[in-house]
Structures are given as structure tokens and as C-alpha cells.
ZAMARGU-4260 file (C-alpha; in steps of 0.2 Angstrom, whole numbers, plus 5000, padded with zeros to 4 digits):
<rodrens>
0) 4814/4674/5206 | 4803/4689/5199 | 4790/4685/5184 | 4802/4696/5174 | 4824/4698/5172
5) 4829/4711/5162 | 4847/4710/5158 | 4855/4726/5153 | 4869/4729/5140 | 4884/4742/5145
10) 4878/4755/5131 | 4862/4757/5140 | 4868/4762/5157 | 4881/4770/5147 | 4868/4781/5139
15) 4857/4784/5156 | 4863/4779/5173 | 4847/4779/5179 | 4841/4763/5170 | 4845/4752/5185
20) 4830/4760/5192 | 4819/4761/5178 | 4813/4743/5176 | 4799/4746/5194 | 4795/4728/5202
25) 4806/4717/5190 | 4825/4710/5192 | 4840/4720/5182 | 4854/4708/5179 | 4872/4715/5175
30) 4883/4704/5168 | 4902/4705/5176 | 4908/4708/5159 | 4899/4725/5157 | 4908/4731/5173
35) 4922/4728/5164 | 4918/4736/5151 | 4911/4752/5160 | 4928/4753/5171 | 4936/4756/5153
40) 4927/4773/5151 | 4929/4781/5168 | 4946/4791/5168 | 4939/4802/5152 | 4929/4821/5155
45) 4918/4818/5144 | 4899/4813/5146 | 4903/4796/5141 | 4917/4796/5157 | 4905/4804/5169
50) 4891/4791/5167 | 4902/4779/5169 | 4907/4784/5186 | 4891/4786/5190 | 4884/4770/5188
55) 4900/4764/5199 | 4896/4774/5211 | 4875/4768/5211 | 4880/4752/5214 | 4895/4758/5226
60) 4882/4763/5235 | 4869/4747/5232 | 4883/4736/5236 | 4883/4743/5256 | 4865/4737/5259
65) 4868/4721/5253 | 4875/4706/5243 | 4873/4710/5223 | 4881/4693/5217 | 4862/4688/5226
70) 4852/4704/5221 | 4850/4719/5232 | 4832/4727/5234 | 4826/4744/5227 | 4815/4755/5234
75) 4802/4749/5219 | 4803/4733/5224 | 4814/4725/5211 | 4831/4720/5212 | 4848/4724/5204
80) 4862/4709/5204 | 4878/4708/5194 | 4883/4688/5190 | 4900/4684/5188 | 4892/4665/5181
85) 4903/4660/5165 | 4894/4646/5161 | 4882/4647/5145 | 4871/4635/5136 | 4876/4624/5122
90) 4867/4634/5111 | 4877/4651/5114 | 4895/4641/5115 | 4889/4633/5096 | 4883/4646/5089
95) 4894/4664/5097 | 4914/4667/5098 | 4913/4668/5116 | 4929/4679/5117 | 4917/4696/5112
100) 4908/4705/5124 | 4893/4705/5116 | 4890/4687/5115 | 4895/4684/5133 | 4881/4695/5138
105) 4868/4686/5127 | 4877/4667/5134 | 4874/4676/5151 | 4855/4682/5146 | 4851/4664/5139
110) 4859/4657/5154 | 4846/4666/5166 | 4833/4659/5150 | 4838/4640/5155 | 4839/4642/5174
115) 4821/4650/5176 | 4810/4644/5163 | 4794/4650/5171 | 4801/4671/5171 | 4801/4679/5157
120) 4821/4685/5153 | 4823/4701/5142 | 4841/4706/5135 | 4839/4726/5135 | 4852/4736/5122
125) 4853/4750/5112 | 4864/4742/5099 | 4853/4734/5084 | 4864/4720/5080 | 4865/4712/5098
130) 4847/4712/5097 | 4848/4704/5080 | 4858/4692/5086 | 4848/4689/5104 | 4832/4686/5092
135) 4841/4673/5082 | 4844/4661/5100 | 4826/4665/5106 | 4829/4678/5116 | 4815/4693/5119
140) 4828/4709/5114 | 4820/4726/5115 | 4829/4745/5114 | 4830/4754/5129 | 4815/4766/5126
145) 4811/4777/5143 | 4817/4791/5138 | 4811/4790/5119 | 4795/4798/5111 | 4785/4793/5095
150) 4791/4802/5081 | 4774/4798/5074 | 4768/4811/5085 | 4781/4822/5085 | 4776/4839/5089
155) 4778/4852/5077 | 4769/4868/5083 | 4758/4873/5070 | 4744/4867/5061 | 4733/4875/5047
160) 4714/4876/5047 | 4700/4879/5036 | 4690/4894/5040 | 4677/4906/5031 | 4680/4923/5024
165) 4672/4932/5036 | 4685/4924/5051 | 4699/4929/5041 | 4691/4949/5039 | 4688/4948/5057
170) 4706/4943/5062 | 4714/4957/5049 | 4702/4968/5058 | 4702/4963/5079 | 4720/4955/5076
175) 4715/4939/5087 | 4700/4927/5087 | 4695/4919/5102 | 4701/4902/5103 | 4689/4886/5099
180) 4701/4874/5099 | 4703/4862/5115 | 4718/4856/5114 | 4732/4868/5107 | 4747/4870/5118
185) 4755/4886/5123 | 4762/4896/5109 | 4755/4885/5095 | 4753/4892/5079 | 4737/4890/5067
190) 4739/4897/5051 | 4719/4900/5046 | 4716/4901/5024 | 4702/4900/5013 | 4703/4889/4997
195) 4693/4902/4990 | 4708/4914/4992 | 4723/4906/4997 | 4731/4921/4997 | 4723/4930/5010
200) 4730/4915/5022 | 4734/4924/5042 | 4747/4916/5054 | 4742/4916/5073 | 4749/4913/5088
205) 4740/4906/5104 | 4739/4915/5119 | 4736/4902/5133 | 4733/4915/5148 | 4719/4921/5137
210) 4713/4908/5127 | 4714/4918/5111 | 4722/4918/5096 | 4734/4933/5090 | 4740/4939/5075
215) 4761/4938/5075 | 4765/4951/5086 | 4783/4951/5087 | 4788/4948/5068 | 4778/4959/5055
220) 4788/4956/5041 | 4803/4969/5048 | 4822/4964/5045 | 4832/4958/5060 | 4847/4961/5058
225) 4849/4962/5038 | 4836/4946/5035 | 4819/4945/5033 | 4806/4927/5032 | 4806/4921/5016
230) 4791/4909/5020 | 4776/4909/5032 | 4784/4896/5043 | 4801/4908/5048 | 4790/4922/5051
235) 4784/4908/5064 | 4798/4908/5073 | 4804/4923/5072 | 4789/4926/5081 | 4794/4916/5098
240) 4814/4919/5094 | 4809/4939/5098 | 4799/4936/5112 | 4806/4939/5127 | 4793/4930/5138
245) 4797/4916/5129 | 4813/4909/5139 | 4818/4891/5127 | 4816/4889/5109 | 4815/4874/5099
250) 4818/4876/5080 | 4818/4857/5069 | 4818/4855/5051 | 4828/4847/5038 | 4846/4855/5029
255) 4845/4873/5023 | 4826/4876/5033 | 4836/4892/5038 | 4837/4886/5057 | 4853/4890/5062
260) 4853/4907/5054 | 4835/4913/5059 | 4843/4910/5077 | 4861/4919/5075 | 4849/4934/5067
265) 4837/4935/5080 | 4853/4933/5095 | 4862/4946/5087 | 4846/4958/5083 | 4843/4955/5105
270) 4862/4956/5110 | 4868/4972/5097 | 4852/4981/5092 | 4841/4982/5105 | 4855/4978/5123
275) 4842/4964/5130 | 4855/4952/5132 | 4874/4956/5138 | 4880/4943/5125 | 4876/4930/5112
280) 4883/4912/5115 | 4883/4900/5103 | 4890/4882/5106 | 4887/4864/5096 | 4892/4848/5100
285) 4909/4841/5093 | 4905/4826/5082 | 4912/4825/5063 | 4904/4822/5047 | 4917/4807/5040
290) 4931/4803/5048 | 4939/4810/5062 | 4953/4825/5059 | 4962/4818/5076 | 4970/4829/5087
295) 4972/4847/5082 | 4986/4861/5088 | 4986/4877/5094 | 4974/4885/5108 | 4955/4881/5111
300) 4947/4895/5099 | 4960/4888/5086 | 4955/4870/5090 | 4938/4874/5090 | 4936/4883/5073
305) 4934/4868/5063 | 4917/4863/5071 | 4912/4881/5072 | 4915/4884/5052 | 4894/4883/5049
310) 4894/4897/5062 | 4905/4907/5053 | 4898/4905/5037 | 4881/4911/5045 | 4889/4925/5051
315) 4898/4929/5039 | 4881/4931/5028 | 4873/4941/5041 | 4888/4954/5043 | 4887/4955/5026
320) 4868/4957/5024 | 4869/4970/5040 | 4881/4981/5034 | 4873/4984/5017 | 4864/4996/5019
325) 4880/5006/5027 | 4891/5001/5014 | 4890/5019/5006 | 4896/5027/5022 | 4915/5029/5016
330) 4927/5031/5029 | 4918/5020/5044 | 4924/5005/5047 | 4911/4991/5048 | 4910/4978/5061
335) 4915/4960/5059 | 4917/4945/5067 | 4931/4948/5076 | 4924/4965/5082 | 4908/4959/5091
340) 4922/4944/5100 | 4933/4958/5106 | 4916/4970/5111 | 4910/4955/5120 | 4894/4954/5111
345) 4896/4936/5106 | 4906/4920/5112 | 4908/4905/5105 | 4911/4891/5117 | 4913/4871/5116
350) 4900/4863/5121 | 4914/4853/5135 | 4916/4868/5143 | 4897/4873/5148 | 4895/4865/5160
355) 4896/4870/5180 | 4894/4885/5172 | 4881/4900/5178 | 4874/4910/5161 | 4865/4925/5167
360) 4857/4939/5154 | 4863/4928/5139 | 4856/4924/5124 | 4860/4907/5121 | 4861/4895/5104
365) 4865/4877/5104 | 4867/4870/5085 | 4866/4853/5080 | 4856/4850/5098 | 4849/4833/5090
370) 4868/4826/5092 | 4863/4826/5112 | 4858/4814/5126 | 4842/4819/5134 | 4855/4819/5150
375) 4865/4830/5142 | 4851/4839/5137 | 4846/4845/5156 | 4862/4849/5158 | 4865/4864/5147
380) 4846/4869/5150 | 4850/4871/5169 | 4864/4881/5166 | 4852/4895/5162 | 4853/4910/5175
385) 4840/4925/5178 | 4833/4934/5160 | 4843/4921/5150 | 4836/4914/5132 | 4839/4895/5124
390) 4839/4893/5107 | 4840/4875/5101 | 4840/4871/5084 | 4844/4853/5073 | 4835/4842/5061
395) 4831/4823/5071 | 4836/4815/5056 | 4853/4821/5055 | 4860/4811/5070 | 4880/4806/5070
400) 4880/4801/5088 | 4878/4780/5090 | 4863/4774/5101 | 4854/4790/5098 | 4841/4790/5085
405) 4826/4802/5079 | 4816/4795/5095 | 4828/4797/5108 | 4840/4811/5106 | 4839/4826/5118
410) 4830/4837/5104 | 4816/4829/5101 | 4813/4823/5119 | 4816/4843/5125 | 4799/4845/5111
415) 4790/4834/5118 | 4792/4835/5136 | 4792/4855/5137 | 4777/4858/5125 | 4765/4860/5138
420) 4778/4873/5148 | 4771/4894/5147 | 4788/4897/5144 | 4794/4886/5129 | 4789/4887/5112
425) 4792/4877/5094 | 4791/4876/5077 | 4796/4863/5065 | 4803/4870/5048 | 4798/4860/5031
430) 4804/4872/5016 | 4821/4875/5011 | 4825/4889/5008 | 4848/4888/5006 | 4844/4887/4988
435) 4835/4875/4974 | 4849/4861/4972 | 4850/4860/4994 | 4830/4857/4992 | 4833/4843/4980
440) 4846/4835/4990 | 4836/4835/5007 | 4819/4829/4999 | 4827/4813/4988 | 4843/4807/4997
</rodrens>
């Protein structure tokens, strides 16, 4: 028996499929009971459904090279067995109903304890309290963390600097400074000041095929589409979000940091105003704040339009911010909503329904992106097609999904994994700008 077992719990495999494979040299144990439980999920569409017929048909496929009541061997050099053993120690049949789930998988992970002393046996789930509860038997519990990053560390595209008056006349003067910094990543920002004259502070943007650092080239203070940055740090990304070159855009920050907004603007300034993209997409995942509505009637627009109210509210503000200064043109009618869904210059489409799909010339925005898998995650970026732009905004702290968290949801983990990419850029947002009383609110609750 391997030095190490590592017994899994049906939300892990349930959250990645590919954790079978992810434990190298050691043994993966599956208790009968989480088959049972996965078989539950499968007849459903969604992501949930999909993984679980996935995992069925992994070990489907295990299964024809040899016995997995015994363990068949991985090409890592571990092995994957399912036990249909029943038989727990005294302390689990004391201590646990043993008509739950839950419990039967830590008896089955105390069982393999009992019966190989000298291997060290790990119960592996992303549920808090059956690792509470496999601490207080003696168990080793840990959270399936392969995909996850430290927060700690999370990266937030820009830092400021120190720098002497004479820097900052030479960057209002050349408009870039060679770079002196080794380890920026592409499209980093430094914001460079002077305590002297905090004032005179300059925002650049670093250019990795030349090693410099530019002044904001793409936004100078100009209004797209009705709005202008209110602080330094949405002039940042309106920088990358009106850069063409610049392919995915990752936009985090707390409630009312004007994520969602700054995006729809900058979409509708590429898709209407300037014809770079043949149509503006914007999609979030379905997951409610409270309790569930339930089913709702009527087509998929009309089903939809409850999860897409924050979208129309944005628009709403940038329609009406757009058409001001037109409003004293009597007689011509101004275009709403409804307008640019008919022209075809925007689509709103549920998350559901994106993918197999091809998107081509499209300027895409996924809201609320922090309510995604990281599988779920590649699956919307490789839906882009030839001169098409991603735009994921969310705040990592807002999370409604269970067994995601600020570590491990597909957000953060698209941050940290594509930071290093030419063609993907980020920017954390910190100030609120929705209004005084939304500032409060995010800071102390």
C-alpha cells in the first residue's frame, strides 16, 4: 500500500474531474457511496451534470484496464480504487449517524486509517464541516487546493513608486521612462508621485516588447460613451479596456468600484462609436442573492431579465449619460435599449447557452465572473473566435456559489495564471465611486 491514501469527497470530483489525477504517485480512494451520490447529478445540463458524467466516464474507462475494487494504475504511478467496504471503526459507529453520506465517507476514511497504520490516510473535501468533523476522529482533512492561488498575493496590476521631480518632468516631457524594474508583468501599471507634490502624480503603463514605461495612451481623460474616470485607477482600465491588442481583461474590486459600468462603456464605445467589434455580448452567471425565485414563465429574454436587471440599470445610466448631450436635438428620436438589441449591436445571453458556441469580432463581458469554476472559466475563454475581446469583471469576495471561495474561483485563478500572457491585462479597483453611503457599506460590513 502507498505511503499516502488520499480519499476524496463527491464535491471535489464534482468541482474538477480531473482530481483523480492530481494526487501523482499516491492512492485515491472513492467511496461506493460517492458514486452514488454523483449518479444523482448526471441527467441535468448544467456544469454540475456535465462533470458528473465525466468522472463516470474516467473511470468508465479506468475500469477496462483493470479491477478498481483492487486499484487500477495511473500513468503517474498512483492508483485510483472505489471500496464498496461497509465496515467502520467503533469510533465512527459512536460517534456519526451512519445513515448520512458524509459520515459514511469519513467511517470509510478511518477504515483505511485502522487497516494501514503505517500510510499516512487523508480525507480530501471542499466542504468545511466534513473536515471539522474528520479533525475531531483524527483524521488529516485538507481542502482540495490544485487549482487555488494565495490571495495574499493576489495580483492587482498596479503599484505606486516614489520617484524624484526631475522623473516626473521627464515623463510629462518624453511621455515614457525606460523601465528599471525587473520584475513587472505585461501591462502593469506604476503610478510614479512625489510627496513633494502629490499632485503632479503620472499613471504609466508597461510596455514589455520595449521594456519601457508609457504614459496612458489609450485613455487621456476623453468621455466614452457619455462617462469619464472619476479616479486614477478607472483611467487604468480604461486604458487596457480600449486597447485592442489587449485580447482579455480582468477588472476586480469591491461593490460600486464602477467595474461593470467602465466595461459596458468601453464595449459600447468599440461596438457603436468606432465599428471594432460587430456586437457587444454581455452574459453573468445565474445565481441569486437570497432565496431562489423558482421557476419563471414566459420566453428566454423574459426569463432571463431578472438576473440581467444590474445590466439594465447600467445601461440605462449610460443611454442616458450618451444622449445628453443630443437631448436639445427636437424631433430625433434617441436610441435605447431596445434599439441597439433590434440594430444588433448588443446581446445579452445566459451564461447556459455560451457554450459550443463560436464568438468571432465580439466584444465580450462576463459579469459576476467570480461566481465561476476555473473549468467553467476555460470554457467561456475558448469560446473566443478571431479579433474578439473578454472582459471579466467581479469582486472575489462576493462569492454565492458553495465550494468556491476568494482562492479558488475562476476569477481569481484567470488573474493569476494569465498575468504573465502579452495579451491579457488587469487591474484591481479599490475606491468606490456608486456613491458615499455604497462606500461605507463595502468598507465596514
Amino acid at each position: 500500500m502507498q505511503k499516502k491514501i488520499f480519499v476524496l469527497d463527491t464535491n471535489v470530483l464534482i468541482h474538477n474531474p480531473m482530481a483523480l489525477f492530481s494526487f501523482g504517485k499516491h492512492r485515491v480512494v472513492i467511496p461506493i457511496v460517492v458514486i452514488e451520490e454523483i449518479d444523482q447529478f448526471k441527467k441535468g445540463v448544467d456544469e454540475k451534470s456535465r462533470n458528473a458524467r465525466q468522472i463516470g466516464r474516467y473511470l468508465d474507462s479506468l475500469r477496462e484496464q483493470g479491477s478498481l475494487q483492487e486499484g487500477v494504475k495511473t500513468q503517474t504511478g498512483g492508483y485510483i480504487q472505489i471500496t464498496v467496504n461497509n465496515d467502520v471503526t467503533d469510533t465512527a459507529a459512536k460517534l456519526f449517524f451512519l445513515d448520512r453520506n458524509d459520515n459514511l465517507i469519513i467511517g470509510t476514511a478511518l477504515y483505511f486509517k485502522h487497516k494501514y497504520p503505517k500510510s499516512i490516510v487523508t480525507l480530501v473535501s471542499k466542504d468545511a464541516n466534513v473536515r471539522i468533523k474528520a479533525d475531531c476522529v483524527g483524521l488529516i482533512a485538507e481542502n482540495y487546493e490544485t487549482d487555488t492561488i494565495k490571495f495574499d498575493e493576489y495580483y492587482t496590476g498596479w503599484s505606486s513608486q516614489e520617484t524624484s521631480q526631475q522623473v516626473l518632468a521627464e515623463l510629462e516631457e518624453k511621455k515614457y521612462i525606460p523601465n528599471k524594474f525587473p520584475e513587472l508583468f505585461p501591462h502593469e501599471f506604476v503610478r510614479f508621485s512625489n510627496e513633494t507634490s502629490p499632485e503632479q502624480a503620472v499613471t504609466t503603463r508597461y510596455n514589455q516588447n520595449h521594456n519601457m514605461l508609457y504614459k496612458l495612451q489609450y485613455y487621456k481623460g476623453q468621455d466614452v460613451f457619455g462617462i469619464s474616470a472619476r479616479n486614477f485607477e478607472q483611467e487604468m482600465a480604461l486604458d487596457i479596456l480600449l486597447d485592442d491588442e489587449i485580447k482579455l481583461v480582468t477588472i476586480s474590486g469591491k461593490a460600486g468600484t464602477g467595474k461593470t459600468l467602465l466595461a459596458m462603456a468601453a464595449g459600447l464605445q468599440k461596438v457603436v462609436e468606432e465599428g471594432k467589434y460587430s456586437r457587444l455580448v454581455i452574459s453573468r452567471p445565474i445565481s441569486p442573492l437570497g432565496k431562489d425565485l423558482g421557476y419563471l414563465p414566459g420566453s428566454k429574454s423574459e426569463k432571463f431579465n431578472p438576473w440581467m436587471q444590474p445590466i439594465y440599470d447600467n445601461m440605462d445610466i449610460l443611454l442616458a449619460l450618451h444622449n445628453e448631450p443630443h437631448s436639445n436635438n427636437k424631433g430625433k428620436k434617441r436610441p435605447s435599449l431596445n434599439d441597439f438589441l433590434d440594430y444588433g449591436y448588443l446581446e445579452l445571453e445566459p451564461l447556459t447557452y455560451i457554450r459550443g458556441r463560436s464568438l468571432p469580432d465580439q466584444f465580450i463581458i462576463i459579469d459576476e465572473a467570480q461566481n465561476l469554476t476555473p473549468h467553467e472559466m476555460k470554457t467561456i475563454i475558448t469560446r473566443a473566435g478571431e479579433n474578439t475581446k473578454i472582459v471579466l469583471t467581479g469582486d472575489p469576495y462576493q462569492i454565492d456559489i458553495p465550494y468556491l471561495d476568494a482562492m479558488s474561483n475562476g476569477l481569481s485563478v484567470a488573474v493569476e495564471k494569465l498575468k504573465n500572457e502579452e495579451i491579457c491585462g488587469h487591474i484591481t479597483l479599490e475606491k468606490g465611486e456608486r456613491s458615499v453611503l455604497a462606500d461605507i457599506a463595502a468598507k465596514y460590513f
